[in-house]
ZALODO-614858 format. One record per residue (C-alpha): residue number from 1; z, x, y. Coordinates in steps of 0.05 Angstrom, whole numbers, plus 32768, in hexadecimal, padded with zeros to 4 digits. Layout:
<atoms>
[atom NUM,[Z,X,Y]]
...
</atoms>
This chain:
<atoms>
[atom 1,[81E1,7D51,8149]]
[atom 2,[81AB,7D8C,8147]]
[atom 3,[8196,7DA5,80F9]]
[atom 4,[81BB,7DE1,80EA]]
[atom 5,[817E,7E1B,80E5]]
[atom 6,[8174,7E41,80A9]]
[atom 7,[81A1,7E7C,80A0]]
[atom 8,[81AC,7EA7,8068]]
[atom 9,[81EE,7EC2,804B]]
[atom 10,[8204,7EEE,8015]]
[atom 11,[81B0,7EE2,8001]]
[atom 12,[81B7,7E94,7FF7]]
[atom 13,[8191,7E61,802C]]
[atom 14,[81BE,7E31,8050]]
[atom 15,[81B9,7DED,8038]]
[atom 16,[81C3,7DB0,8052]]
[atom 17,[81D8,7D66,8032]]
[atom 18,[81DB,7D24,804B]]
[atom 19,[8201,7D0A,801D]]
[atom 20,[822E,7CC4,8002]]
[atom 21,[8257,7CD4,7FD2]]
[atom 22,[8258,7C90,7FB9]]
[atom 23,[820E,7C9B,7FA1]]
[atom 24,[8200,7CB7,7F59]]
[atom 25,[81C5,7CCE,7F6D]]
[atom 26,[81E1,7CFC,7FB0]]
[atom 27,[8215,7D18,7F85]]
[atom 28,[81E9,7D28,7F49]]
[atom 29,[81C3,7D52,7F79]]
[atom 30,[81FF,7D6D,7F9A]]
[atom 31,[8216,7D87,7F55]]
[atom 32,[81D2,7DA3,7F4B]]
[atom 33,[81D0,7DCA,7F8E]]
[atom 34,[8213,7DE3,7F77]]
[atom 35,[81FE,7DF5,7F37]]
[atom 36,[81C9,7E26,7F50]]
[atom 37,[81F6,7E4E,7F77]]
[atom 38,[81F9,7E2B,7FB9]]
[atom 39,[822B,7E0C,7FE7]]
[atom 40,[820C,7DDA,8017]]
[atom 41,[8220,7DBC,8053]]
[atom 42,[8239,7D80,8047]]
[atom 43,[822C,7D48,8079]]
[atom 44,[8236,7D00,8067]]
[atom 45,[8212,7CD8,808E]]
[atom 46,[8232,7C9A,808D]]
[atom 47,[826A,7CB6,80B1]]
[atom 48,[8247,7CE5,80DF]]
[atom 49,[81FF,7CC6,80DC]]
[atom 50,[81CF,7CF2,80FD]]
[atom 51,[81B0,7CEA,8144]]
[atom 52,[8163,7CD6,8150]]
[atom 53,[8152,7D22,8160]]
[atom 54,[8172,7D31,8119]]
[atom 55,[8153,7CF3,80FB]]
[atom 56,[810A,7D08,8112]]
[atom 57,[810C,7D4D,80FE]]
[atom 58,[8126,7D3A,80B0]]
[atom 59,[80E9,7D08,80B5]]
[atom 60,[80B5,7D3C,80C8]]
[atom 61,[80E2,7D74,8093]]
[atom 62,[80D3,7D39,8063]]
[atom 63,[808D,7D2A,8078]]
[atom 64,[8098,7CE7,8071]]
[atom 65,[80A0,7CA7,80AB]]
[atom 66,[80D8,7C8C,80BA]]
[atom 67,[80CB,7C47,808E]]
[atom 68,[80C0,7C73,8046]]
[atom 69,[810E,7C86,8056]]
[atom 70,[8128,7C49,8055]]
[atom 71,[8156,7C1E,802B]]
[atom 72,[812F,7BE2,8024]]
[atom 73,[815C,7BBB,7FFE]]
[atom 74,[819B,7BC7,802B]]
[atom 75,[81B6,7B92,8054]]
[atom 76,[81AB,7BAF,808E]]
[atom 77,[8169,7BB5,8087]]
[atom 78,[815D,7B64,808D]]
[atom 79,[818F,7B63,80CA]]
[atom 80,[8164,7BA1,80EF]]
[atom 81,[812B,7B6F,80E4]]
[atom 82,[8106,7BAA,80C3]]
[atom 83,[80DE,7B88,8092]]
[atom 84,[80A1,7B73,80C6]]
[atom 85,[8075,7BA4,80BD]]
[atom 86,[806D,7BB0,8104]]
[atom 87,[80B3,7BD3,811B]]
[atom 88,[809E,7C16,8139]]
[atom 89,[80B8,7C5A,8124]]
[atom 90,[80E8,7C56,815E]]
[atom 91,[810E,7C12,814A]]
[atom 92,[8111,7C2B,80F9]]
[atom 93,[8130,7C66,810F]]
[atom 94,[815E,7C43,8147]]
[atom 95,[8173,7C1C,8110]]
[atom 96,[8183,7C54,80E2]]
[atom 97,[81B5,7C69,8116]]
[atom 98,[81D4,7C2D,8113]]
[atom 99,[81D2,7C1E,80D0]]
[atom 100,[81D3,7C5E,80A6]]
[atom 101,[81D3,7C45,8064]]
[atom 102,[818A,7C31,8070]]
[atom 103,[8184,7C7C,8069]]
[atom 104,[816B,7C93,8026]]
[atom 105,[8195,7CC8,8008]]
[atom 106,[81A3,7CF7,7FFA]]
[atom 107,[817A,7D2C,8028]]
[atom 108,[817C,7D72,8010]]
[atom 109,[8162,7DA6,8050]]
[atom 110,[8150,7DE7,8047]]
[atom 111,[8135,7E16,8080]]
[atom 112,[80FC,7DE4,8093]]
[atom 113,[80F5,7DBB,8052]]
[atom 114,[8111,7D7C,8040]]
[atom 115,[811C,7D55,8000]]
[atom 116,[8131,7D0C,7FEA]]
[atom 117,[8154,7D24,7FB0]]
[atom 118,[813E,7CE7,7F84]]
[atom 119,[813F,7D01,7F51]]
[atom 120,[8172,7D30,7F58]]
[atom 121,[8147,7D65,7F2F]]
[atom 122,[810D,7D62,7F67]]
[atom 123,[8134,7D95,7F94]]
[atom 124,[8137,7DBF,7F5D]]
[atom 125,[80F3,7DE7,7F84]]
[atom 126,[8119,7DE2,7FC8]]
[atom 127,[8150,7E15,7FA2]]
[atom 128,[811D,7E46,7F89]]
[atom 129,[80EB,7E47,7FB7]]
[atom 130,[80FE,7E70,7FFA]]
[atom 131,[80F1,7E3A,8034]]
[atom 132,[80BE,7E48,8061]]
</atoms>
């Protein structure tokens, strides 16, 4: 599944969420991306977890590697045998696929920025700033 690009509508940027709606946290953020006027795209990952294209191209939006986005203390995590040090960007990200809670979340996009949105109130400067 290919990012959406940025468009613009009716002068607000499109937005994007990965999102669980079980987690405070993603729907604190959700609220607040509401709250400011703006209707994401909704996509949660869980159910429709996002390919390795997608996955690399958050990571680089991020500026972060793959292992600073994952759930460490997920079960998961133990059972992708990703706590040796030595699994390559390829297997954490394979594993991501397969497990998609390791994902941290939520992930707020904007044009070609993206945020952890932990807290919530970080994204805040994704809202107001224009993305470049």
């Amino acid at each position: 599944m290919a990012l959406p690009a940025l468009n613009r509508y009716s002068g607000n940027m499109k937005i994007l969420v990965y999102h669980n709606p079980r987690c405070s946290k993603s729907r604190q953020t959700l609220e607040l991306i509401r709250a400011h006027g703006h209707e994401p795209e909704v996509i949660e990952y869980l159910k429709t977890p996002p390919d390795a294209t997608t996955l690399r191209q958050v990571l680089k939006q991020l500026g972060i590697s793959p292992r600073e986005l994952l759930r460490c203390k997920e079960t998961e995590y133990q059972l992708a045998g990703l706590e040796h040090a030595d699994c390559t960007d390829d297997e954490i990200i394979a594993a991501m696929i397969r497990y998609p809670q390791l994902i941290e979340r939520p992930i707020v996009v904007a044009g070609n920025k993206a945020m952890l949105g932990r807290p919530p109130e970080k994204i805040i400067s994704l809202l107001t700033n224009s993305p470049s």
